[in-house]
C-alpha positions in Angstrom: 233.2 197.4 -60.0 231.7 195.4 -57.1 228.0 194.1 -57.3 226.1 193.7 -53.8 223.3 191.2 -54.4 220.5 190.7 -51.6 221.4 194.1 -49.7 218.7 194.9 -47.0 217.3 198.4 -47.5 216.5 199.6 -43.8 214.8 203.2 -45.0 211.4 202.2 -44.4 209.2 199.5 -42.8 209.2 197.4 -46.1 212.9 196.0 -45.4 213.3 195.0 -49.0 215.9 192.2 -49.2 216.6 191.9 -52.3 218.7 195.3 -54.0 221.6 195.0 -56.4 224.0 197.7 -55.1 226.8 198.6 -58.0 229.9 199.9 -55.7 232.9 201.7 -57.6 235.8 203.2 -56.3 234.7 202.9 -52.6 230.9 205.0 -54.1 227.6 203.7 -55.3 227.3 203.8 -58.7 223.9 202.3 -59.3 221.2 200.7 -57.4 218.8 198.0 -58.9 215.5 196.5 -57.0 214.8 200.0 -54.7 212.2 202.2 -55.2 213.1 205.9 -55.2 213.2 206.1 -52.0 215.7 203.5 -51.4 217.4 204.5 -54.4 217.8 208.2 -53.1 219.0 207.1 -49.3 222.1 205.2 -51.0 223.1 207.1 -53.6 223.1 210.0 -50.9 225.6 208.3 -48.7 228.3 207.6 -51.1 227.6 210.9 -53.7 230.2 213.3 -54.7 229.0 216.4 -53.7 228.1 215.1 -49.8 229.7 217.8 -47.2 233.0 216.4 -45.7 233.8 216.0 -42.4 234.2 219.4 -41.0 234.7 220.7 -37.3 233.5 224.2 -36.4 233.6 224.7 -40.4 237.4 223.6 -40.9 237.3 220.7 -43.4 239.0 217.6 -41.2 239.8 213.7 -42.1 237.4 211.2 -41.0 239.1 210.3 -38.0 239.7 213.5 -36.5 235.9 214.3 -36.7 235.3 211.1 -35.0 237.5 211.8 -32.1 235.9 215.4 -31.5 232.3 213.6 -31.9 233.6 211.1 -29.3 235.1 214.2 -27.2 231.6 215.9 -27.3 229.7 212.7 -26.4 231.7 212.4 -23.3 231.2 215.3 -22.1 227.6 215.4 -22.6 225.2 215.8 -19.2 222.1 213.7 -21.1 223.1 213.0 -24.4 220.2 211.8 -26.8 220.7 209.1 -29.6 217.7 209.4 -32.0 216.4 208.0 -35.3 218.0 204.7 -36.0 215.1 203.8 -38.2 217.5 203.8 -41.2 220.4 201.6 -39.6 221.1 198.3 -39.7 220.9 196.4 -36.6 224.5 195.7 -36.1 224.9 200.0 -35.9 221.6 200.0 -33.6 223.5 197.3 -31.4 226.7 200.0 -31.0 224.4 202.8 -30.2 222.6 200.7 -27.1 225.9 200.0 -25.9 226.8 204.0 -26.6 223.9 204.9 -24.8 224.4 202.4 -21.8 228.0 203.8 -21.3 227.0 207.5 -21.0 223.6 207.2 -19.4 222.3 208.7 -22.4 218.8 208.3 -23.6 217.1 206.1 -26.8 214.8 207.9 -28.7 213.3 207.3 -32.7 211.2 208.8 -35.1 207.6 207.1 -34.2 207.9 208.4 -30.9 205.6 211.4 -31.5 
């Protein structure tokens, strides 16, 4: 087992510095320092019972469902990235450039 000291939680505002993030077998297996919040957003992303990668509802690896999401996005007229107010700012950085290369559009959720 892995323990993550001073991991960034980006789900909210607060940007809490400080979490203990217990990583097993490539999954989060406990969380220390979050609120319930925080808690809940990472033990989503790495829990056993998450969807996998599907396309048109045929279960796919990871890599073929990134090519069709990159086939899609390339073919989009006005393609929209929105939210990013959970990601980090190196995955934020990625979706600029994204956006810049397709002429797509920025958008997040304290827009409305």
């Amino acid at each position: 087992m892995q323990i993550h000291q001073d991991v960034v939680c980006t789900f909210c505002g607060c940007l809490c510095d400080d979490l203990e993030v217990e990583v097993e077998n490539n999954a989060v297996v406990g969380v220390k320092k979050a609120c319930a919040i925080g808690k809940n957003k990472l033990f989503h992303d790495s829990h056993p019972d998450s969807p996998p990668p599907s396309i048109a509802g045929r279960e796919v690896p990871i890599g073929e469902a990134i090519d069709e999401a990159a086939r899609i996005l390339s073919r989009a007229r006005y393609p929209l990235i929105y939210g990013l107010s959970s990601t980090t700012s190196e995955a934020q950085r990625e979706l600029v450039a994204i956006a810049e290369k397709t002429k797509g559009t920025i958008d997040n959720p304290s827009s409305y």
